[in-house]
C-alpha positions in Angstrom: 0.0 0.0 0.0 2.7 2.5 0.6 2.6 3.6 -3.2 -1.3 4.7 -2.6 -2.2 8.2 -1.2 -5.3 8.3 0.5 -7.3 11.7 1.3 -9.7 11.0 4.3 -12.7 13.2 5.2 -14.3 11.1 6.9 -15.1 12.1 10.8 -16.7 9.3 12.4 -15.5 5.4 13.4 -16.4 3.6 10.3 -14.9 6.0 7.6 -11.5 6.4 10.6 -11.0 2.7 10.9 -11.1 1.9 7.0 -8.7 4.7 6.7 -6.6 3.3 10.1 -6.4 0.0 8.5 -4.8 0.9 5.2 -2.1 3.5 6.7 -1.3 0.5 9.2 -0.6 -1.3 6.1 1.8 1.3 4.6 -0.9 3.7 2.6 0.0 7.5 3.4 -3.2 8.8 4.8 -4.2 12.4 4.5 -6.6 12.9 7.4 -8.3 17.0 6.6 -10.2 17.9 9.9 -11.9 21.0 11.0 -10.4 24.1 12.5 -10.0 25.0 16.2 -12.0 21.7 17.0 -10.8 18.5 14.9 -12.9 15.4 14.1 -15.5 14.7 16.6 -14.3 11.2 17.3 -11.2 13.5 18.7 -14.0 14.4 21.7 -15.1 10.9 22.6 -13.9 9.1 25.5 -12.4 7.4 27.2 -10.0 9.8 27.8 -6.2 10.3 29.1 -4.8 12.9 31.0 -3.5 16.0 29.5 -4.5 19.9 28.7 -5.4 19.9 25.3 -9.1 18.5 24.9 -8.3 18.2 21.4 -5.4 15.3 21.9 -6.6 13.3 25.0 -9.0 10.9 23.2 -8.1 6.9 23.5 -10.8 6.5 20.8 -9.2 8.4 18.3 -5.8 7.8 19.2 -6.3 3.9 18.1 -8.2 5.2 15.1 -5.5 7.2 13.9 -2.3 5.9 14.1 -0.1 6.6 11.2 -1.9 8.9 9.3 -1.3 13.0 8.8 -3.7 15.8 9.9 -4.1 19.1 7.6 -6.8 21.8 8.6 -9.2 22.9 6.6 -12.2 24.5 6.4 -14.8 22.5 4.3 -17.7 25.3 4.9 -15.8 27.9 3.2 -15.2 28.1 -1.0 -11.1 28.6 -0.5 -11.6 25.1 1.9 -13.3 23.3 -1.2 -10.7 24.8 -3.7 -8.0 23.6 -1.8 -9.7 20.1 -1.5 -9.8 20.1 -5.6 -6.2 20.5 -5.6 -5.2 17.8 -3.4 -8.2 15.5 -5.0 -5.6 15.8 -7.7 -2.6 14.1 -6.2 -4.3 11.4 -4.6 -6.1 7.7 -5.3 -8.8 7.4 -2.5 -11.0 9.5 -0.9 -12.9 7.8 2.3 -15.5 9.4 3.6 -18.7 8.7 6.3 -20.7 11.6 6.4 -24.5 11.3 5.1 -25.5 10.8 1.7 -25.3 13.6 -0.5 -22.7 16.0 1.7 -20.1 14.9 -0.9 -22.2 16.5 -3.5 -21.7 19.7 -1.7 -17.7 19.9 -1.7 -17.3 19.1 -5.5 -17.7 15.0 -5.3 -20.9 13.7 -6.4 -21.0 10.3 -7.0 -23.2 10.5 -9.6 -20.5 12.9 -11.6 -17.4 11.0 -10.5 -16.8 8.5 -13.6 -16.5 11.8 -16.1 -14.4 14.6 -13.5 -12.1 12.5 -11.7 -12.1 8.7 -13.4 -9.0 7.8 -11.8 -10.3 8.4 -8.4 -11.4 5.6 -5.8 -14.0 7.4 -3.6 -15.5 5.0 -1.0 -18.2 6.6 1.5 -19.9 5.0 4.5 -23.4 5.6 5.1 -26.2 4.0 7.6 -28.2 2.9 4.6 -26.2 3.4 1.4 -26.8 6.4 -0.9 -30.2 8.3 -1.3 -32.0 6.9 1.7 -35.5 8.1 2.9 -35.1 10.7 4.7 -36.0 9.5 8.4 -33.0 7.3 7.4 -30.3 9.7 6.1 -29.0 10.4 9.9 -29.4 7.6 11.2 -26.6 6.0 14.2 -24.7 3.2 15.3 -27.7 2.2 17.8 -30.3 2.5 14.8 -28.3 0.3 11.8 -27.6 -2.7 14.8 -31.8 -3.2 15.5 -33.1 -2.4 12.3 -30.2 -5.3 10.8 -31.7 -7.6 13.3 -28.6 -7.8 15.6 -30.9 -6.6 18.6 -32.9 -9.9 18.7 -29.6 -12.0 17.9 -27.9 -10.3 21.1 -27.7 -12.1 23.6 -29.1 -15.5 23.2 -32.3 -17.5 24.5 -33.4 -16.9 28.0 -33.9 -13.3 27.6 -37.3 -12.8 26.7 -38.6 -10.6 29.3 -35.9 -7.6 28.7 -35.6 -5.2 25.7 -32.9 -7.0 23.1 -29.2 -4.9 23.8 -27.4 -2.6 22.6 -24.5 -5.1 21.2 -20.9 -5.3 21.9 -19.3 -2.0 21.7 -20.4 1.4 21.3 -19.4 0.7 17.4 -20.1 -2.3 16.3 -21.7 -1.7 13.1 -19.6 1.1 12.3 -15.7 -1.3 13.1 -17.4 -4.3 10.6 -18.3 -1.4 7.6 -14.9 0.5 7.7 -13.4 -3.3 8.0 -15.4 -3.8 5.0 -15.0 -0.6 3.0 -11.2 -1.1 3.7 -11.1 -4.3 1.7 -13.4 -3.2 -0.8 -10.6 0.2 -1.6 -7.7 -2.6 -2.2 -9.7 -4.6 -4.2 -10.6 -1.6 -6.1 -7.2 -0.5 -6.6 -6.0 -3.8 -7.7 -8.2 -3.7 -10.3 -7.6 0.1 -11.3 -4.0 -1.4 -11.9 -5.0 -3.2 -15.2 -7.8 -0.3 -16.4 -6.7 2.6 -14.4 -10.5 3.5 -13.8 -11.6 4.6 -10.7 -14.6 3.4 -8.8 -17.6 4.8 -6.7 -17.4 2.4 -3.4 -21.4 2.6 -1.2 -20.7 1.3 1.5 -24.4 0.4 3.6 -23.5 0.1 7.2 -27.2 -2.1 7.6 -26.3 -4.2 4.4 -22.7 -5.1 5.7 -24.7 -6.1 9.1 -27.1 -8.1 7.6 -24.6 -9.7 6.1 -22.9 -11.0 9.1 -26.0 -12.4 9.8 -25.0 -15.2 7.2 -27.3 -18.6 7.5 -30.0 -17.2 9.6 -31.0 -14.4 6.8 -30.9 -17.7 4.6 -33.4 -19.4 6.4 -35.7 -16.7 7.1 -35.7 -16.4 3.2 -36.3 -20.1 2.9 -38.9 -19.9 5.6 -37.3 -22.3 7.8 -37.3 -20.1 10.6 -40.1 -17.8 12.6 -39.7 -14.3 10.5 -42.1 -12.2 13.2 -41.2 -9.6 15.6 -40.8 -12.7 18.7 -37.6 -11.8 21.1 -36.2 -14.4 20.3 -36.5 -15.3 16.2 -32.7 -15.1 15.7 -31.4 -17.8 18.2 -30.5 -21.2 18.1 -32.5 -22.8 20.9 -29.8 -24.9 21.9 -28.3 -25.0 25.5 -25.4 -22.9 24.9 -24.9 -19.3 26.3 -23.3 -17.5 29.1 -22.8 -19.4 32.6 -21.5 -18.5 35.9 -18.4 -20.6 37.6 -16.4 -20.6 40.2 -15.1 -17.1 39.2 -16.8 -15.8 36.8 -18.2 -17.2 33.6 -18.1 -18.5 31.0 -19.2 -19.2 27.2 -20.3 -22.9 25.6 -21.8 -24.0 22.0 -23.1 -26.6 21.7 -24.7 -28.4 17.9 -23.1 -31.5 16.8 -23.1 -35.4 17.9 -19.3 -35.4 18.8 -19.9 -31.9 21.2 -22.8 -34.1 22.3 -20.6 -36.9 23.0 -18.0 -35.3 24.4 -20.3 -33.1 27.2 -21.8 -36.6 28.4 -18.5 -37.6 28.8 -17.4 -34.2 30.6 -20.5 -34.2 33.2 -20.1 -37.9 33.8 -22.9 -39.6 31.9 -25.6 -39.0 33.8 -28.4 -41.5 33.3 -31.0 -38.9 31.8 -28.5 -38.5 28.3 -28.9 -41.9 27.7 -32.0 -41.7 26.0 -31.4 -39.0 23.5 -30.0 -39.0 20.2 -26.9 -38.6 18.9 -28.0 -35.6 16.5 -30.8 -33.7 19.7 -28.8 -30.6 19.1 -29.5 -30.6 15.6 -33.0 -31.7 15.0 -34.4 -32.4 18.3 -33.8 -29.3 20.7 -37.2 -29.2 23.2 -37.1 -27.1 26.2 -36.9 -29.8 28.5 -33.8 -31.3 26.9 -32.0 -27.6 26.5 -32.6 -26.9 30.4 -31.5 -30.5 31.7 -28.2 -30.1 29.8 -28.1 -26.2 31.5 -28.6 -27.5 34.9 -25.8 -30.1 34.9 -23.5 -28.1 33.2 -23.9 -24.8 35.5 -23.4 -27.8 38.3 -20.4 -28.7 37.1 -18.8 -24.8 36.6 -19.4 -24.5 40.3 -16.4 -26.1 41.2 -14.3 -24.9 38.4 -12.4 -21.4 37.5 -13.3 -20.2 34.0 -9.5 -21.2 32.8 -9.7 -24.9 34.1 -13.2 -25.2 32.8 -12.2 -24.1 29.3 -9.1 -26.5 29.0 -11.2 -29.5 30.1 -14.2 -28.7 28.1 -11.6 -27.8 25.1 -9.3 -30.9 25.0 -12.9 -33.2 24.3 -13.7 -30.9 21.7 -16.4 -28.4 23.1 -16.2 -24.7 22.5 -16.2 -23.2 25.6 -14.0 -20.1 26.2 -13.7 -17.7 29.3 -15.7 -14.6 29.2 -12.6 -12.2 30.5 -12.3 -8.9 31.9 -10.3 -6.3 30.2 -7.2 -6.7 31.9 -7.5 -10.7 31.9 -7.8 -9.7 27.8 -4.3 -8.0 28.1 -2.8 -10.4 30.1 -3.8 -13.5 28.3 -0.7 -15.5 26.9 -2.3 -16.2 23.9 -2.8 -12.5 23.2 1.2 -12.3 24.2 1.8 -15.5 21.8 0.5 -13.2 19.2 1.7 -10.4 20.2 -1.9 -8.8 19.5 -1.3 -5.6 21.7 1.8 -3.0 20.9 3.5 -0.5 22.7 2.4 3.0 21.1 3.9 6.4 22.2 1.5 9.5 21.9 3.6 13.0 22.5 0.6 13.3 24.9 -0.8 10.3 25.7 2.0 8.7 27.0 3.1 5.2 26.1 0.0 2.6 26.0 -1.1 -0.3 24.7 -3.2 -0.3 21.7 -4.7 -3.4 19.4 -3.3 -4.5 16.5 -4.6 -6.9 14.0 -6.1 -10.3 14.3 -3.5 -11.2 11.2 0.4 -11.8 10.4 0.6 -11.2 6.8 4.7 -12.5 5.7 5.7 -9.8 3.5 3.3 -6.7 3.9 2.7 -7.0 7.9 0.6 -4.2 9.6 2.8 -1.9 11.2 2.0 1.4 13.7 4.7 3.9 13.0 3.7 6.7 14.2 1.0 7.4 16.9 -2.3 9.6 15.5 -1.3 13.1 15.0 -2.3 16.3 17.0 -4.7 18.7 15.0 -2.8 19.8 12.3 0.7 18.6 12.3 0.9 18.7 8.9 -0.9 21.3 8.0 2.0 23.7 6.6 4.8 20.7 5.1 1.3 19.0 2.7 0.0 22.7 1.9 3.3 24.0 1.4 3.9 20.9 -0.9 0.6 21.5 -3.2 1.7 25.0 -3.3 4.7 24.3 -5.0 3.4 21.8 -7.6 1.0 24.3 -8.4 4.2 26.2 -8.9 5.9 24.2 -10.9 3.3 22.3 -12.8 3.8 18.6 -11.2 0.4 16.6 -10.9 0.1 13.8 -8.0 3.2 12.4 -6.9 
């Protein structure tokens, strides 16, 4: 990637993370952020200690690493005429805002092909481009229910509360700039044989529906209930979240061999004798899904989370530990993979941020240089566009 430059306008999590993702993979990022505030995600918690509300943010610290911040003013004509000039020395533009704001600063995507056709523009909306109207705005919280994710989170047993939230504050928004990210590189790839550009809409509620995988098959299919009922998304079988001896954890259950292997685990109580190899599959009843709850939550009362998951692991069950934040950090498989890296902010301090759930050989993910305080590089990537103005030179 580092032969790509990248001009990001975006100022929320999705359009930040697509754009963090490809600058941690070598692409030089060109973040432009308002004046005398920055991008909002730069006033989100949580928070470090320093002065300067503008640089304590955690959020956008780990959203920005490697990338360059330019100030400019978007609202005013010289702000757009600058953006021209540096539309013309560059191969993406990401973007999140709500469809049809690019229309306003000189990129609508309906134009696109005939004014810039080299240019990969990729935006990030709730619902895609030209939505109805009580849709154009909508948020994180909005996209996860109206996707389905709502009923899908948590699992059965819930029935008499409203459906969460989800993991996160932005769930929807990490899996569409995770999405958009891939969806630039394949565009560029294939800009390499054609050198055309391409208009990337991204729908934050498609790319969640889409994680949704099977189940949207089978409501399609009709093989599963399709009405507003609490529970409609889940499996029915006996897995979920479970207390133990110091804390809890989480089990799945759905196949003979898991089926085999939990009698086995639980010590072959008399009751499992009569079921079928396949219950979890094509015979789940209520009765059957609580007598396999009750004897497993009996047998995580004498067991810490850890122990429990390398028993239940070496037969062949998924359970896993559901693990604080600093049990996360401290996990030696985390350390194995050396998941979390050392970062130095200039205000910030030295912390720990994530890094990727991949090791690619040759073109590893890398974090350089911590996210940059509003405007660092304001005067060296103006100054630089003034002088190919100057002297004639196109992109770099």
């Amino acid at each position: 990637m580092s032969s790509y430059k990248i001009l990001e306008l975006s100022e929320g999590v999705a359009g930040e993370y697509c754009g963090k993702l490809l600058a941690d993979f070598g692409a030089e990022v060109i973040k432009i952020e308002r004046p005398g505030s920055g991008s909002p995600t730069r006033h989100l918690g949580p928070f470090g200690s320093g002065n300067d509300a503008n640089e304590r943010s955690g959020l956008f610290a780990y959203l920005n690493t490697n990338k360059r911040s330019i100030v400019l003013d978007l609202e005013a004509e010289t702000g757009v005429e600058t953006l021209a000039l540096l539309l013309d020395k560059v191969d993406v533009v990401i973007d999140d805002h709500s469809s049809g704001w690019l229309a306003g600063i000189g990129l609508d995507p309906e134009s696109l092909e005939s004014v810039r056709p080299g240019l990969v523009l990729c935006s990030i909306t709730a619902y895609g481009q030209n939505p109805p109207d009580e849709r154009k705005y909508a948020e994180d919280l909005t996209v996860f229910h109206t996707s389905g994710w709502g009923f899908h989170t948590p699992g059965a047993g819930h029935e008499d509360i409203p459906p969460l939230k989800g993991p996160g504050r932005f769930f929807c928004n990490y899996e569409a700039g995770q999405e958009a990210a891939m969806y630039v590189v394949a565009s560029l790839f294939d800009r390499e044989s054609d050198s055309r550009g391409r208009f990337i809409d991204v729908s934050m509620h498609e790319v969640m529906v889409s994680r949704a995988d099977y189940v949207v098959a089978q409501f399609v299919a009709g093989e599963m209930d399709v009405t507003d009922w609490r529970g409609g998304f889940d499996m029915h079988g006996p897995g979920g979240i479970f207390p133990c001896k110091d804390g809890f954890i989480y089990v799945f259950m759905a196949t003979p061999d898991q089926w085999a292997a939990y009698r086995k685990m639980i010590g072959d109580p008399e009751w499992t004798h009569d079921l079928p190899p396949d219950w979890l599959m094509k015979g789940l009843t209520p009765e059957r899904i609580a007598l396999t709850r009750r004897d497993l939550c009996e047998w995580l009362k004498s067991r810490n989370k850890v122990d429990a998951a390398h028993e239940a692991q070496a037969l062949g069950i998924t359970l896993v530990p559901v693990n604080t934040p600093s049990e996360v950090v401290a996990s030696p498989q985390y350390q194995h993979r050396k998941y979390f890296v050392d970062v130095t902010h200039p205000v910030l301090g030295t912390v720990k941020y994530p890094s990727v759930p991949y090791r690619m050989s040759e073109t590893p993910a890398r974090v350089v240089t911590s996210a940059p305080l509003l405007g660092k590089d304001s005067e060296e990537v103006l100054s630089q566009l003034s002088e190919g103005i100057r002297t004639g030179k196109g992109r770099d």
